[in-house]
C-alpha positions as semicolon CSV with decimal commas, in nm:
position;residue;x (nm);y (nm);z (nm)
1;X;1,564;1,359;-0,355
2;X;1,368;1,155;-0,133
3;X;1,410;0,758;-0,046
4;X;1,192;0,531;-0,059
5;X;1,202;0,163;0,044
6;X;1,012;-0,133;0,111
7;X;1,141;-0,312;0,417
8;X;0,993;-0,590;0,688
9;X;0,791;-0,398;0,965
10;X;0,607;-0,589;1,240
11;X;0,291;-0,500;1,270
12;X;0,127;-0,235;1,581
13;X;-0,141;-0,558;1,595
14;X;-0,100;-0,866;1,789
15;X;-0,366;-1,052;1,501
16;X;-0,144;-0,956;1,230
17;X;0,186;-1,147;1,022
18;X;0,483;-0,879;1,004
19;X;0,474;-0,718;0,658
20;X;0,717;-0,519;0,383
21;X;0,634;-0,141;0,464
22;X;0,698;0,181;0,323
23;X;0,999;0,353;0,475
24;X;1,043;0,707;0,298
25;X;1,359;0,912;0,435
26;X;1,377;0,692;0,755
27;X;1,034;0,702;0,833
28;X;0,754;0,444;0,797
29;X;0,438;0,606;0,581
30;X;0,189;0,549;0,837
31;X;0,353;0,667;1,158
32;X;0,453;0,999;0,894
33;X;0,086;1,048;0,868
34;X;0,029;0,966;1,230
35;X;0,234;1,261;1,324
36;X;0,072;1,469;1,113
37;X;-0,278;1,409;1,149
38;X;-0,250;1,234;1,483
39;X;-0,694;1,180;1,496
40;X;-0,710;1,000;1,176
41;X;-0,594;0,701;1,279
42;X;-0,324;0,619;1,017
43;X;-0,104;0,442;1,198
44;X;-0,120;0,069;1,144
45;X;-0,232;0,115;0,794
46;X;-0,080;-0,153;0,599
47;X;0,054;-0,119;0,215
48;X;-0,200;-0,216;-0,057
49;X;0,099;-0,449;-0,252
50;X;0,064;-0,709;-0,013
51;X;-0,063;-1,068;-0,085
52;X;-0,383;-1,091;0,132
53;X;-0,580;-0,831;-0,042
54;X;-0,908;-0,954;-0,063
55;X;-1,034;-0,879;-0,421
56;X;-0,847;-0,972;-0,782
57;X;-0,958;-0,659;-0,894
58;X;-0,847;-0,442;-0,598
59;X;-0,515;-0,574;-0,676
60;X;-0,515;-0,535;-1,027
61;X;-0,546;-0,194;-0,997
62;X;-0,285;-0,132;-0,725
63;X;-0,022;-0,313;-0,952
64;X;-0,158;-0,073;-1,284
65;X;-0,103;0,235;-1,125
66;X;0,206;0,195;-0,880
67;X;0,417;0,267;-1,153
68;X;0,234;0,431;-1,458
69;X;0,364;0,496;-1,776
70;X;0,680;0,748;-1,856
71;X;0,553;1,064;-1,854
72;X;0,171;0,956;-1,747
73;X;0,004;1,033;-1,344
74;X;-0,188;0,757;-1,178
75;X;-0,396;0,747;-0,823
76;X;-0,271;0,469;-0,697
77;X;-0,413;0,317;-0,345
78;X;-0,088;0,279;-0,138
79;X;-0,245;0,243;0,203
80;X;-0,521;0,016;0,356
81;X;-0,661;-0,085;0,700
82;X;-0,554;-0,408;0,828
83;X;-0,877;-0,582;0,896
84;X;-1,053;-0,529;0,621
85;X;-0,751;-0,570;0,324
86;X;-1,001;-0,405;0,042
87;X;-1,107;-0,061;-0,065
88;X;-1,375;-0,039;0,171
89;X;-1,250;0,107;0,476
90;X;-0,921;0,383;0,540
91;X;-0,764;0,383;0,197
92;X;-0,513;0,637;0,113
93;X;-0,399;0,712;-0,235
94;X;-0,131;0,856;-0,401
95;X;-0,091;1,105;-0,737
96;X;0,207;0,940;-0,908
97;X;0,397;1,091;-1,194
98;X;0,659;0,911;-1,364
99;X;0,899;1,153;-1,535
100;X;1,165;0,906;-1,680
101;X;1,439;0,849;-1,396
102;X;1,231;0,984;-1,137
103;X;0,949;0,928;-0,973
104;X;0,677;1,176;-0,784
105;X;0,433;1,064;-0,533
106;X;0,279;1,454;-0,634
107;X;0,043;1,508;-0,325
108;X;-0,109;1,194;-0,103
109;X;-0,532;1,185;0,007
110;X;-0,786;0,981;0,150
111;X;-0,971;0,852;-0,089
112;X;-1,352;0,955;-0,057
113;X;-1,500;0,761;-0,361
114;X;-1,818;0,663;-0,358
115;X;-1,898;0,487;-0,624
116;X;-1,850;0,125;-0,657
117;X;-1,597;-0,082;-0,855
118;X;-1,229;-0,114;-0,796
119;X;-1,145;0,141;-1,111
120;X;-1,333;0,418;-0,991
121;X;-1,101;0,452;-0,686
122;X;-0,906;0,796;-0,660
123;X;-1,188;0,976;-0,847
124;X;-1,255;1,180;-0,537
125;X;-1,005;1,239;-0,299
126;X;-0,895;1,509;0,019
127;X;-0,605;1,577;-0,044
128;X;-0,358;1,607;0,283
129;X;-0,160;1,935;0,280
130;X;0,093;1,898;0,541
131;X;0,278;1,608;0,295
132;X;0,496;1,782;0,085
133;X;0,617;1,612;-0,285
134;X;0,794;1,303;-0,270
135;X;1,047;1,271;-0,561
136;X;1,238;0,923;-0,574
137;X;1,514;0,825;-0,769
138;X;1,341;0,524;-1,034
139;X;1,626;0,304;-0,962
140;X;1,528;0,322;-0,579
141;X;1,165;0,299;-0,683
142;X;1,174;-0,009;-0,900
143;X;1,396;-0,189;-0,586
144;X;1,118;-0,113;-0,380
145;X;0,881;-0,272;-0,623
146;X;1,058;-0,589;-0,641
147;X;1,092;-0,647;-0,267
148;X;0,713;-0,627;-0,276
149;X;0,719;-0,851;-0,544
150;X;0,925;-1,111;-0,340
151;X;0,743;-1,114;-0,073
152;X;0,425;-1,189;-0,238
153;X;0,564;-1,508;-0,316
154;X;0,655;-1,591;0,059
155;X;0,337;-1,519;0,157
156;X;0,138;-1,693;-0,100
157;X;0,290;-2,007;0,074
158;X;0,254;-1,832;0,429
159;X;-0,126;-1,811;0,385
160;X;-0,146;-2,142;0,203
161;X;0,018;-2,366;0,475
162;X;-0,206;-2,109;0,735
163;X;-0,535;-2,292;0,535
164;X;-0,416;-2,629;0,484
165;X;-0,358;-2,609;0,915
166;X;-0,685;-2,510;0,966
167;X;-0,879;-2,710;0,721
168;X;-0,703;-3,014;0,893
169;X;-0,806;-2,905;1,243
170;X;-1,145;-2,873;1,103
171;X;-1,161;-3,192;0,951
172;X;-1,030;-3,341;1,317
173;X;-1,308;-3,200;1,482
């Protein structure tokens, strides 16, 4: 059984707030894929349950598929680049299975897509091979979740006191 968990990780960019991460079995998801495809440039690439995702949609569908249905497989987008917070740029998914009490993140990909709108993402993906199956307990997996879910809240009001400074600078000037 594998563990997952969502804890605070600062971020590998000066530009960027610190952020809840992936940590499976004591490593963080990026630097995992780092090591194993060290030219792909994975590490730094930031969860897609954060707040700051650009597009409604985008995170409508994260939310949909992180945890499908007993007994039902999603592609879920669990990884995104920092700058641009959509689908658009490095987005890696994940083939989720929920069996009941536990939880498989079946194979993870890059997600080559190329047709537009926020549900057609995961309908083409390369698949990485050197990942094998993640299985996590659901009780580890729904903690996880709500830590996420937390923090969204914090930095709703991060972001918003981040605007209100700089649309009062802007008004000063």
């Amino acid at each position: 059984m594998n563990k997952i968990e969502g804890i605070q990780d600062n971020s590998d960019y000066e530009d960027y707030w610190d952020f809840i991460n992936y940590r499976i079995d004591n490593n963080w998801l990026d630097e995992k894929l780092d090591e194993l495809y060290p030219n792909k440039m994975f590490k730094g690439l930031i969860p897609t349950l954060v707040y700051w995702m650009e597009h409604e949609e985008e995170k409508e569908v994260v939310w949909k598929r992180i945890l499908p249905n007993e007994n039902e497989t999603t592609i879920c987008p669990i990884l995104m680049c920092p700058d641009d917070n959509d689908f658009s740029c490095t987005l890696i998914v994940a083939e989720i299975k929920n069996c009941g009490d536990l939880i498989q993140w079946n194979r993870i990909g890059i997600d080559k897509t190329k047709e537009s709108g926020a549900e057609k993402i995961g309908s083409k993906v390369e698949w990485l091979d050197k990942l094998q199956e993640f299985n996590f307990s659901k009780q580890d997996y729904l903690v996880m979740l709500e830590i996420f879910t937390q923090q969204l809240a914090v930095d709703k009001l991060k972001i918003e006191e981040h605007l209100k400074e700089w649309n009062d600078k802007k008004t000063k000037t």
